[in-house]
VOFI-384503 format. One record per atom (N, C-alpha, C): x, y, z; residue number from 1. Coordinates in nm, 2 decimals, always signed. Atoms other than C-alpha are relative to their C-alpha. Example, Ala and Ser with C-alpha at 12.3 -4.5 7.8 and 13.67 -1.06 7.14 Angstrom:
BEGIN
+0.09 / -0.12 / +0.00 / 1
+1.23 / -0.45 / +0.78 / 1
+0.09 / +0.12 / +0.00 / 1
-0.09 / -0.11 / +0.00 / 2
+1.37 / -0.11 / +0.71 / 2
-0.08 / +0.11 / +0.08 / 2
***
This chain:
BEGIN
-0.08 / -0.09 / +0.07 / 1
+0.29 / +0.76 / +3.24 / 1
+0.08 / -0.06 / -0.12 / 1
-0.08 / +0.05 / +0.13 / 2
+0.50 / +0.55 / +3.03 / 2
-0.06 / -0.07 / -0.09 / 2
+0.11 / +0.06 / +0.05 / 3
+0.21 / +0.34 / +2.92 / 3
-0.07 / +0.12 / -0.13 / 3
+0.03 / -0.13 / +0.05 / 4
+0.10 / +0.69 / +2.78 / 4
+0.07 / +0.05 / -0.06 / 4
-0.04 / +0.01 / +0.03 / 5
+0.41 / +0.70 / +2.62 / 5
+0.03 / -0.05 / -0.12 / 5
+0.05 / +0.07 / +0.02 / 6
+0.44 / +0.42 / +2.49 / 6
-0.11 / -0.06 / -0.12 / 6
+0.12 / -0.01 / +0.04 / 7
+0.08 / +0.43 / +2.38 / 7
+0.04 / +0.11 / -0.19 / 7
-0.04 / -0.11 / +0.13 / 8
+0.15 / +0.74 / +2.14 / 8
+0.10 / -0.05 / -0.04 / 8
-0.16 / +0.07 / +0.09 / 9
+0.51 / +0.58 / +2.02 / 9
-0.10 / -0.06 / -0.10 / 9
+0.04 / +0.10 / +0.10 / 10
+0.31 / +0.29 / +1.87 / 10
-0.14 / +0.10 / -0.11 / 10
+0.09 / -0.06 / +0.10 / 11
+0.01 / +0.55 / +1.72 / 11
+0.06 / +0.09 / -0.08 / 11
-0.12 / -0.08 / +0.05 / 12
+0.30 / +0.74 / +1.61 / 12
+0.07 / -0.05 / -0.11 / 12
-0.01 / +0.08 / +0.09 / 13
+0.42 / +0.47 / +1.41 / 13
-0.07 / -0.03 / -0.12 / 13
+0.14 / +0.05 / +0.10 / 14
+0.09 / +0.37 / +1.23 / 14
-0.02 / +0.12 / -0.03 / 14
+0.03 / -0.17 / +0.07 / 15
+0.03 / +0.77 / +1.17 / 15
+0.13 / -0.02 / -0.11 / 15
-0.15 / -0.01 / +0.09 / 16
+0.38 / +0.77 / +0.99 / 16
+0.00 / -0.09 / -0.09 / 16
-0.02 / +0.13 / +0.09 / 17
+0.35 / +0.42 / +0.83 / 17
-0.16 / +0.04 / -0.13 / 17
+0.09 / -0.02 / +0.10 / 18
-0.01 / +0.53 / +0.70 / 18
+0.02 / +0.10 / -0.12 / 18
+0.02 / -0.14 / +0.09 / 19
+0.08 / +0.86 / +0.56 / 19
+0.12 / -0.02 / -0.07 / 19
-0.07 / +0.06 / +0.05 / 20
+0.38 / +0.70 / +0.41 / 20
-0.03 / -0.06 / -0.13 / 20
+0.08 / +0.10 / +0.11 / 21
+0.19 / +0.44 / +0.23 / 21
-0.11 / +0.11 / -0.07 / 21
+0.10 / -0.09 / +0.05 / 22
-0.10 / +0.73 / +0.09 / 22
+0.11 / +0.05 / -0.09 / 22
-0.05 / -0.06 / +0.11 / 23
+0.18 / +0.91 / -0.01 / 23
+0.08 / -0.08 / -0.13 / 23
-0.02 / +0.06 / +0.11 / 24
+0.34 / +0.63 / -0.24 / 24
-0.11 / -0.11 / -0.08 / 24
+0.07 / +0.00 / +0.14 / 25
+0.04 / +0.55 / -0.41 / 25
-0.03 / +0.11 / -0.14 / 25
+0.04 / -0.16 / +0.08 / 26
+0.04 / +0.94 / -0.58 / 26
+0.12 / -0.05 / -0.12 / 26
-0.12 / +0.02 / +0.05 / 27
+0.31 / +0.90 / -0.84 / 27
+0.07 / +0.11 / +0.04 / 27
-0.07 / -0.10 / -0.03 / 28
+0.43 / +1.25 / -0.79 / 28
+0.02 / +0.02 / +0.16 / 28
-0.03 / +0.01 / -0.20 / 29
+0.42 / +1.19 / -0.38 / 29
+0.13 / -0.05 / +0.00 / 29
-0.09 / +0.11 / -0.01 / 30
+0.65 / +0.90 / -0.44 / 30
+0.13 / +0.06 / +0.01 / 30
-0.07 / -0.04 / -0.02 / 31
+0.95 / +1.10 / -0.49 / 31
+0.03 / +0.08 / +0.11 / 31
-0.04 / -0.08 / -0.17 / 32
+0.93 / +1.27 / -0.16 / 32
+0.07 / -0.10 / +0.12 / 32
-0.01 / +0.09 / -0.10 / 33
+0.94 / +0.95 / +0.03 / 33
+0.05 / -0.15 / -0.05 / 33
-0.06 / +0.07 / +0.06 / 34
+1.16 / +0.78 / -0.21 / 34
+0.10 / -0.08 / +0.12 / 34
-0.13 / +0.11 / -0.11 / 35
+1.48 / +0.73 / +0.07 / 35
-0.13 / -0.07 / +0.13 / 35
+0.06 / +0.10 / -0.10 / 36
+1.24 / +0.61 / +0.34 / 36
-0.09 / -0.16 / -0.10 / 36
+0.08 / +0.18 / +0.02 / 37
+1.10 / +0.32 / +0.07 / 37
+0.13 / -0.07 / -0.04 / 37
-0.14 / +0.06 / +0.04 / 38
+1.46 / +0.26 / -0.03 / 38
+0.09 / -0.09 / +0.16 / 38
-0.05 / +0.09 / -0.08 / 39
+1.53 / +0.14 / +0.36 / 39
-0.10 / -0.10 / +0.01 / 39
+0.09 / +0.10 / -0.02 / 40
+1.21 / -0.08 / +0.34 / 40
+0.03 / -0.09 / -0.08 / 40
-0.02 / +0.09 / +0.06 / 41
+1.37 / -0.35 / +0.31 / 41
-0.12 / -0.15 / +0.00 / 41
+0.08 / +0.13 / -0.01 / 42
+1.08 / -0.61 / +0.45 / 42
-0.13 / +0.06 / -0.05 / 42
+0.10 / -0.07 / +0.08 / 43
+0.83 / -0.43 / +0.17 / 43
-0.14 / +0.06 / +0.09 / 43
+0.08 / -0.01 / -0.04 / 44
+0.60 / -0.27 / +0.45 / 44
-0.06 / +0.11 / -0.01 / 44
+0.09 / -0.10 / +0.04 / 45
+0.50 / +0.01 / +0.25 / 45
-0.03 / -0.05 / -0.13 / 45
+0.08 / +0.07 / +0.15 / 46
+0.25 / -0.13 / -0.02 / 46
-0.03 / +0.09 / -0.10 / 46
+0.11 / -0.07 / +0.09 / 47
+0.15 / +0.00 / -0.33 / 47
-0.03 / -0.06 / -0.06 / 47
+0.17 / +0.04 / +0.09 / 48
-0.20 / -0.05 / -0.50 / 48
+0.03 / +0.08 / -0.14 / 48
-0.02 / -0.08 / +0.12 / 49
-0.12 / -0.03 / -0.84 / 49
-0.12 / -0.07 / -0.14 / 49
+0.08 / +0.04 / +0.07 / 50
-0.39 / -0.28 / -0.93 / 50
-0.03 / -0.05 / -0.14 / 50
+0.01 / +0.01 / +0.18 / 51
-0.46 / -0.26 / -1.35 / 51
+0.08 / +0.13 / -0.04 / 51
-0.11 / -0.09 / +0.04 / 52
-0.24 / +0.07 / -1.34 / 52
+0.13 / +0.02 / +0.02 / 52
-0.04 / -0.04 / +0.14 / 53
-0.01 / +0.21 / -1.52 / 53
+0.03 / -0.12 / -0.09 / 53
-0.05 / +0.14 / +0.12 / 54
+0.07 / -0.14 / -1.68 / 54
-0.13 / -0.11 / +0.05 / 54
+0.06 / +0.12 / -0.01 / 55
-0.23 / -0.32 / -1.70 / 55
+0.02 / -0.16 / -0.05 / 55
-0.05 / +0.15 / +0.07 / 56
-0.21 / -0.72 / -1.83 / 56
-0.07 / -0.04 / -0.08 / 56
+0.05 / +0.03 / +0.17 / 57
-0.27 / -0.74 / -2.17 / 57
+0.02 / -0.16 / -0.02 / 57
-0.04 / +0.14 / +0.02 / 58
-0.18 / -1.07 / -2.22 / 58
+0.02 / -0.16 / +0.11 / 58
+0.01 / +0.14 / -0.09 / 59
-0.18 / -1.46 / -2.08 / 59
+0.16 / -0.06 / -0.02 / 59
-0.16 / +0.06 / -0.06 / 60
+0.08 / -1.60 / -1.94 / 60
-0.01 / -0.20 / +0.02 / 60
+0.02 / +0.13 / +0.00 / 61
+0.13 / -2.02 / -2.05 / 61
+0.13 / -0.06 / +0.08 / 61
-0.07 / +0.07 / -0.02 / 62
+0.35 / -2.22 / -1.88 / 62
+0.04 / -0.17 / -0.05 / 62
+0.00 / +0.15 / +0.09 / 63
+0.44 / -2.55 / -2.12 / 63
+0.16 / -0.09 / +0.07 / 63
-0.10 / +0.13 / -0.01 / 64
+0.70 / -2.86 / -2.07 / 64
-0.01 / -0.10 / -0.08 / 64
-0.01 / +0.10 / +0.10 / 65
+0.81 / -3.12 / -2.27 / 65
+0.09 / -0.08 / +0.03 / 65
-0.07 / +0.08 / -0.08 / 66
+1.00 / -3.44 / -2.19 / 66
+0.11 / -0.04 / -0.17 / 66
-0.10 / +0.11 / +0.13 / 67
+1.33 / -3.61 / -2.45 / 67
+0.03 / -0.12 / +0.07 / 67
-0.04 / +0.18 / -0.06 / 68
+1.38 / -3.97 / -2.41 / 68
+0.16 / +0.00 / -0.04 / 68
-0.22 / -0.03 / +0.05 / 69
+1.77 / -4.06 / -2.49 / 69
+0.02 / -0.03 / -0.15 / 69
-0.07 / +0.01 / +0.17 / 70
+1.78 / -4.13 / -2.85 / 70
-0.03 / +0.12 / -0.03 / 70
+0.05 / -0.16 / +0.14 / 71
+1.63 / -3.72 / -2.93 / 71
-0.11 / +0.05 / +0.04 / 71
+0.14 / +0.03 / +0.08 / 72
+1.31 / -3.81 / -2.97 / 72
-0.09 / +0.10 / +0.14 / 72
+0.03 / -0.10 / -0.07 / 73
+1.11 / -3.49 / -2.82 / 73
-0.16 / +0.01 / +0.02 / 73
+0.14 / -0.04 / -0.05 / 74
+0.74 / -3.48 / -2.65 / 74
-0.06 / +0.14 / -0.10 / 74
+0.04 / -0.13 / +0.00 / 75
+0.51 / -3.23 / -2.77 / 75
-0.04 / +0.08 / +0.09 / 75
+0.00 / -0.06 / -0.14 / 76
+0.46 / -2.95 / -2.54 / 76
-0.16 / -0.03 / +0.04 / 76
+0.07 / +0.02 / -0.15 / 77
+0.23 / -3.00 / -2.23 / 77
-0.02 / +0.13 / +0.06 / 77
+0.05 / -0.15 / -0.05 / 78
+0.04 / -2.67 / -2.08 / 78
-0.03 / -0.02 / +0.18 / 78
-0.01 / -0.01 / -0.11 / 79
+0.08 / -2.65 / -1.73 / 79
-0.20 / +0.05 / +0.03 / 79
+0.15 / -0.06 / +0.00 / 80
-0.35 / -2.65 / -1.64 / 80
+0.00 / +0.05 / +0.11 / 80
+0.03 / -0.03 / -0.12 / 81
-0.43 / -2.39 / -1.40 / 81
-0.12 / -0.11 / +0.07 / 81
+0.06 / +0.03 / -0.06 / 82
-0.66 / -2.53 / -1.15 / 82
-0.16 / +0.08 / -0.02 / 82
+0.10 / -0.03 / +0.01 / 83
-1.03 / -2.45 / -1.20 / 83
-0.08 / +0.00 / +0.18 / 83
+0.02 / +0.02 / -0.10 / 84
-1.25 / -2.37 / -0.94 / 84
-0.13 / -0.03 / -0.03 / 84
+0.13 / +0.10 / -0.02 / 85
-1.58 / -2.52 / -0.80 / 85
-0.09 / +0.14 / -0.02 / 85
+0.09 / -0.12 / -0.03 / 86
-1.91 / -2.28 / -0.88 / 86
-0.03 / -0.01 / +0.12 / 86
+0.09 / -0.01 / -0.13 / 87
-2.02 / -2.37 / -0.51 / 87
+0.09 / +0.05 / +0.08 / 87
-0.10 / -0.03 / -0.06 / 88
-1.74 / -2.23 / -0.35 / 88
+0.10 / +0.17 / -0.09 / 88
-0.12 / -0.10 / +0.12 / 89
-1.56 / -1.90 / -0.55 / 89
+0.05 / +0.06 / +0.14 / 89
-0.05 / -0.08 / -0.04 / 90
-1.44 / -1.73 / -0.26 / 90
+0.15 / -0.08 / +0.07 / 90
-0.07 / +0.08 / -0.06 / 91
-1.22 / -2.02 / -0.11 / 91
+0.08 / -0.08 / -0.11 / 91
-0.08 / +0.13 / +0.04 / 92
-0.97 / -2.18 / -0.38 / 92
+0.15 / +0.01 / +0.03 / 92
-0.18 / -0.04 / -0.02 / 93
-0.57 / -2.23 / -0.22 / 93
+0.03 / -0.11 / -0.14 / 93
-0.09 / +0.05 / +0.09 / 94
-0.49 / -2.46 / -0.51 / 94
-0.04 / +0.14 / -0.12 / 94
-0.04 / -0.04 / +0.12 / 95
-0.52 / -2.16 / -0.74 / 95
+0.10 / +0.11 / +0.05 / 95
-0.14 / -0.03 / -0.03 / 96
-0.21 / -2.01 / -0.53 / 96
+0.09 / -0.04 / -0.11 / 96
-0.11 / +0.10 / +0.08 / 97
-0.02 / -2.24 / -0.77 / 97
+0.00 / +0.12 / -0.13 / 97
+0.03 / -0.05 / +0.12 / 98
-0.15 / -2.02 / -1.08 / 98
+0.03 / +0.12 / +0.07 / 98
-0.07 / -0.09 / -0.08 / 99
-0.10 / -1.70 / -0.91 / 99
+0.19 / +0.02 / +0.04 / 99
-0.18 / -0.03 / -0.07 / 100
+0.28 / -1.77 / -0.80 / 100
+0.02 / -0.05 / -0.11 / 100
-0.10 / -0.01 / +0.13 / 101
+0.36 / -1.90 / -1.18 / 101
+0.00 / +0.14 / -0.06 / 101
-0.03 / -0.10 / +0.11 / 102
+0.24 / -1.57 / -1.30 / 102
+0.09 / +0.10 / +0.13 / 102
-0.13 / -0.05 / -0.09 / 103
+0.45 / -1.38 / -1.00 / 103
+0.11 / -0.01 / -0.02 / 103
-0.12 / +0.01 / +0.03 / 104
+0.75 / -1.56 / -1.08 / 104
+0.00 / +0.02 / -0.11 / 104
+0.03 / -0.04 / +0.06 / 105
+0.66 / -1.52 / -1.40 / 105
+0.09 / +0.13 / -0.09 / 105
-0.03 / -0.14 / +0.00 / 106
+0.75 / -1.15 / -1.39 / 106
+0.14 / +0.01 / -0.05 / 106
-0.13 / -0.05 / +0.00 / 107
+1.14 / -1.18 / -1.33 / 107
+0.06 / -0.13 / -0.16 / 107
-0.01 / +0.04 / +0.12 / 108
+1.14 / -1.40 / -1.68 / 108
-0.01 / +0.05 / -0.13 / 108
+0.09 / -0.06 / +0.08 / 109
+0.96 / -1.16 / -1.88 / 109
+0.05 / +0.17 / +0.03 / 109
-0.05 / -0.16 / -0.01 / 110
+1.14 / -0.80 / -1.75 / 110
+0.09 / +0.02 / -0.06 / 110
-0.11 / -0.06 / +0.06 / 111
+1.43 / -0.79 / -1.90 / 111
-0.01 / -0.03 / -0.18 / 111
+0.02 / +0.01 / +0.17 / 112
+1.39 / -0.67 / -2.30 / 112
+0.09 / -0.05 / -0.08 / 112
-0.07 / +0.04 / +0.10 / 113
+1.67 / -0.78 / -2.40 / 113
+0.09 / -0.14 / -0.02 / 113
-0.02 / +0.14 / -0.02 / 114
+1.62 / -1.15 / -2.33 / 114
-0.02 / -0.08 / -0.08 / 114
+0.10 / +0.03 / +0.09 / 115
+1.54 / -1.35 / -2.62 / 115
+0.07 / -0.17 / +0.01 / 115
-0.03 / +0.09 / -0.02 / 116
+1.49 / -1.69 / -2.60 / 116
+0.05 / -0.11 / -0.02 / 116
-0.12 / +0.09 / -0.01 / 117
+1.74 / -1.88 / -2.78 / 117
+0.11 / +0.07 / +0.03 / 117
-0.10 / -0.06 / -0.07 / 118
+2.00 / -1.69 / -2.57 / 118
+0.03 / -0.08 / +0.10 / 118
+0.05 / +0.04 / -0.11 / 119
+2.16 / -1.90 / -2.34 / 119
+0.00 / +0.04 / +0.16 / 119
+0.04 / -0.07 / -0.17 / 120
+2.08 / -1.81 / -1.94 / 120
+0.09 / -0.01 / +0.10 / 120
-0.04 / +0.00 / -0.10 / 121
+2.30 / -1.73 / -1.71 / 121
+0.01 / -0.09 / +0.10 / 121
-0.01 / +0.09 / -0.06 / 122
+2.42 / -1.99 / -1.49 / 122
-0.03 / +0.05 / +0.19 / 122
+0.05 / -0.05 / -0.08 / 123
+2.32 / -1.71 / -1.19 / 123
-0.17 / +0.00 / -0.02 / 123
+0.15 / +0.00 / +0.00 / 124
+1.96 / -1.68 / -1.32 / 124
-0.03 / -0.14 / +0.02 / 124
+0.03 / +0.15 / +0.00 / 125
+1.97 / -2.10 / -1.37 / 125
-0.05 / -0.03 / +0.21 / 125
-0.02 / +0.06 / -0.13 / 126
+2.03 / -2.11 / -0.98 / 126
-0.10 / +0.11 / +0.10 / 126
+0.07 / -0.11 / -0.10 / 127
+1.81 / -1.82 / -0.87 / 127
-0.17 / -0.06 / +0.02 / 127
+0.13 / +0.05 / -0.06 / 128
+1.45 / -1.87 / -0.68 / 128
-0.10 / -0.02 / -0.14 / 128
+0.12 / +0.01 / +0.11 / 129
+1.20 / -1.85 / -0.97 / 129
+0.05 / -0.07 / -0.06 / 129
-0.04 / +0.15 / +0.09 / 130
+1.40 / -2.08 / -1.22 / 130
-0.03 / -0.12 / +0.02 / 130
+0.02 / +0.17 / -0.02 / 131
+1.41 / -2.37 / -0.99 / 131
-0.13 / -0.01 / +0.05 / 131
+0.13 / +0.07 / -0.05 / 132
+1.07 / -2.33 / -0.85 / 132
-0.08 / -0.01 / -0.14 / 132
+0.09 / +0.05 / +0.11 / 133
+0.90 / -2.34 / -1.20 / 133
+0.09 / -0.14 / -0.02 / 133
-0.06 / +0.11 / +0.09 / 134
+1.16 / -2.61 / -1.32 / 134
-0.03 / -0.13 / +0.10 / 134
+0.05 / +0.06 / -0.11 / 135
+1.07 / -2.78 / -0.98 / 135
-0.12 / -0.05 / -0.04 / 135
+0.16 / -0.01 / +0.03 / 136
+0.70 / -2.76 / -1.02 / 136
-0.01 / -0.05 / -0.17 / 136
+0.03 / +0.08 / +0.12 / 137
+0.72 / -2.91 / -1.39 / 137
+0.04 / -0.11 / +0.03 / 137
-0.06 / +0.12 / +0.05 / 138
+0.95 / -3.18 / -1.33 / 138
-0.12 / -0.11 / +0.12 / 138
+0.09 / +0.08 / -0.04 / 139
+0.70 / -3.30 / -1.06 / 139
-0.14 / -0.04 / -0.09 / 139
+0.12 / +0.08 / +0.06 / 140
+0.44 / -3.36 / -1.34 / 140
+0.01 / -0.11 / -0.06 / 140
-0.06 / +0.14 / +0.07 / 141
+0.41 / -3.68 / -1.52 / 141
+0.08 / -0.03 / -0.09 / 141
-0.10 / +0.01 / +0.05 / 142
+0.66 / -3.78 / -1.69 / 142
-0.01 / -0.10 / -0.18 / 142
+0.02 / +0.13 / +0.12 / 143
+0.64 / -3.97 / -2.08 / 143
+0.10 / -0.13 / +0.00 / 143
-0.06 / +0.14 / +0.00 / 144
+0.77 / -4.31 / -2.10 / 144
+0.11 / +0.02 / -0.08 / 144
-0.19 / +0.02 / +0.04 / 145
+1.16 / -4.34 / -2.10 / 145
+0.04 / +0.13 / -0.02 / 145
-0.06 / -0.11 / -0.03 / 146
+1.20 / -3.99 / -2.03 / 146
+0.09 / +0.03 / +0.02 / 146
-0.13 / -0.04 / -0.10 / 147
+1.51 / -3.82 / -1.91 / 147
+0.02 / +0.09 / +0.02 / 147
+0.03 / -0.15 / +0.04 / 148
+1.50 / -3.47 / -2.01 / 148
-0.12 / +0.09 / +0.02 / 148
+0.13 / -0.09 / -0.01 / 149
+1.26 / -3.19 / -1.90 / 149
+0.03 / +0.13 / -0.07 / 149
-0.03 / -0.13 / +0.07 / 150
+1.25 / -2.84 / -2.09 / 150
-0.13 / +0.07 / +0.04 / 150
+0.07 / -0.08 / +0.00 / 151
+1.03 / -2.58 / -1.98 / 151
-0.02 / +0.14 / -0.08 / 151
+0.00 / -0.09 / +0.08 / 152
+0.90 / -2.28 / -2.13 / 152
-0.13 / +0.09 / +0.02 / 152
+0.05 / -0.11 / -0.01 / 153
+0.73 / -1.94 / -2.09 / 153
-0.08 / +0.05 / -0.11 / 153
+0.02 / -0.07 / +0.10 / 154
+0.45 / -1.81 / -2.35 / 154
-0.09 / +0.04 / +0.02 / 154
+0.12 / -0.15 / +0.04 / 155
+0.25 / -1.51 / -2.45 / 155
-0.08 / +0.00 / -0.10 / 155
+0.09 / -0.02 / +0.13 / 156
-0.06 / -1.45 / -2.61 / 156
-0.07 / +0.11 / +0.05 / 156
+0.03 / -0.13 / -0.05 / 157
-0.18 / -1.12 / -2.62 / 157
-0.18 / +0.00 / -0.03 / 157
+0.12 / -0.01 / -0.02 / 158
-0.54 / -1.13 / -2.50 / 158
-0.07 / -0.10 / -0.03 / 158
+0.14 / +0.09 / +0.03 / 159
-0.86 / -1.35 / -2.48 / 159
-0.07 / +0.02 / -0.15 / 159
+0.07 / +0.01 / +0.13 / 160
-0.99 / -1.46 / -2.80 / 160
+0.09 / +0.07 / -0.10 / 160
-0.07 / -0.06 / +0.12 / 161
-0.71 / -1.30 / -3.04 / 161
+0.02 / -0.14 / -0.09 / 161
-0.08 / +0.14 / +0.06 / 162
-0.55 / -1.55 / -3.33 / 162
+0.12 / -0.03 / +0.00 / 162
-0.12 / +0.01 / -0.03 / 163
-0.23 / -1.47 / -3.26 / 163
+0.06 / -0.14 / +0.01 / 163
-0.09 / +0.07 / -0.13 / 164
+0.01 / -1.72 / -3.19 / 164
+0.09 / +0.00 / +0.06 / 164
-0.11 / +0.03 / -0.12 / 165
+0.18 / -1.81 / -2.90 / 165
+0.15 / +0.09 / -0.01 / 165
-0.14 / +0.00 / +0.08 / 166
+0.52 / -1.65 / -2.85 / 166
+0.08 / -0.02 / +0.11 / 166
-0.05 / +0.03 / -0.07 / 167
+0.77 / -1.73 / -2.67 / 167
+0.09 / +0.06 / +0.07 / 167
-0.09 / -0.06 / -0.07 / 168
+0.92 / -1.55 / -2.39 / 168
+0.14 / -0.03 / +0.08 / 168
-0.12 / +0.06 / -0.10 / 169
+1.13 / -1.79 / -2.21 / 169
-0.02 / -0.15 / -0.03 / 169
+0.00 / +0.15 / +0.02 / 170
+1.28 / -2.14 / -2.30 / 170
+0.13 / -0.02 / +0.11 / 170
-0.10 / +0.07 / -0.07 / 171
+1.47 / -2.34 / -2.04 / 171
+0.09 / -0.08 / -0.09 / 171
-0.07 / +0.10 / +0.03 / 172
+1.74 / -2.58 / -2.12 / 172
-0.07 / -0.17 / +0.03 / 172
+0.02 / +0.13 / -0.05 / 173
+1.68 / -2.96 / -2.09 / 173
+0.09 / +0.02 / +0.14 / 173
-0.11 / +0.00 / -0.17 / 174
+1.76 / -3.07 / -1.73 / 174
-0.11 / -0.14 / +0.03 / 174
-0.04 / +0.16 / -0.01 / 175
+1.80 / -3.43 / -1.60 / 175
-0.14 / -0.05 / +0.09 / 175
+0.11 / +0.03 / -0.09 / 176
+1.46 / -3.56 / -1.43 / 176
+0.00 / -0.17 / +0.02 / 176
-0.03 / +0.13 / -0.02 / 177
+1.43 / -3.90 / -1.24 / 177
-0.14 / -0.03 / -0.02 / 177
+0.15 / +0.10 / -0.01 / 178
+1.07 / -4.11 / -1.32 / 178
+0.01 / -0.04 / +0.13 / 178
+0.04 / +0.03 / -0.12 / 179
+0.89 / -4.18 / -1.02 / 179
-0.05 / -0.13 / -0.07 / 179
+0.07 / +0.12 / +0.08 / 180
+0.84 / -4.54 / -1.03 / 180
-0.06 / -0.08 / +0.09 / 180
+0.07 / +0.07 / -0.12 / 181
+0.59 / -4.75 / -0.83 / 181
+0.04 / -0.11 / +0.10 / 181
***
C-alpha cells in the first residue's frame, strides 16, 4: 500500500517536472509557470533554446599580455582553444576548457553599458568568472622578467569577415609570480 503510494508520489513528480519543463520551452507558456521557475533555485527546469532567439553571431577571443617592470608591454597572446583529433570527435574533455571560457564569457559581455576602458568594480574583480579566466591565463607561460598579466575579451563578428577585433572586456594588470625550475 504505501509502496503504491509512494510509487505515484515519485511519477507524480516527473509528470509535474516534465510538463513544467515543455511548458518553458513555449515562450508564451513560460509566463504561466514563471513563480514555480522563480523557486528553482538548483536550475532543474531546462530550457533548449539552442541557436534561438539569440543565435551566436560572433567569436569569442580570449587574449593576455605580460609587462616587465620598466613598462615595457608583450604583444597580445590568444588563448588557443584545444583542437581535436579526427580519430576520435565524439570524446574531447580538454575542449571543456573552450566551452567554460565562452560560458563565463557571457557575464563579461551582458551588460551594454560596460565599455572597456571603464574601470570594474572591485565586486565583479572578486566574483567567479573574473578570477577563473584571470586564473587560467596567469597559468600560461609567462615572458621573461614578467610581473604583470592583463587579460582581455574580443569580438569578431563571424567567420571570415575583415572586421577587426573589438574589444569587449579588458582586465587590469595583476601581479603574477614565474614559475621557476
Amino acid at each position: 500500500m504505501i509502496t503504491n503510494i509512494v510509487s505515484f508520489l515519485v511519477i507524480g513528480v516527473f509528470v509535474f517536472w516534465y510538463g513544467v519543463s515543455i511548458c518553458n520551452q513555449v515562450p508564451r507558456w513560460r509566463k504561466l509557470i514563471r513563480r514555480i521557475i522563480n523557486f528553482d533555485i538548483c536550475s532543474l527546469v531546462p530550457i533548449w533554446t539552442f541557436f534561438a532567439p539569440n543565435p551566436g553571431r560572433s567569436d569569442l577571443y580570449l587574449l593576455y599580455r605580460d609587462r616587465d617592470p620598466e613598462g615595457h608591454v608583450s604583444s597580445w597572446r590568444q588563448v588557443m582553444p584545444m583542437r581535436r583529433r579526427s580519430w576520435w570527435k565524439m570524446w574531447a574533455p580538454r575542449r571543456r576548457i573552450g566551452k567554460g571560457i565562452v560560458d563565463v564569457s557571457a557575464n563579461f559581455t551582458k551588460d551594454v553599458n560596460y565599455l572597456p576602458h571603464n574601470p570594474v568594480s572591485k565586486k565583479f574583480v572578486l566574483g567567479f568568472p573574473y578570477l577563473l579566466l584571470l586564473n587560467y591565463v596567469s597559468c600560461k607561460p609567462v615572458s621573461f622578467h614578467a610581473e604583470m598579466r592583463q587579460f582581455a575579451l574580443a569580438k569578431v563578428n563571424g567567420y571570415g569577415t575583415e572586421e577587426d577585433p573589438e574589444v569587449v572586456f579588458l582586465s587590469a594588470f595583476h601581479m603574477i609570480k614565474p614559475i621557476t625550475p
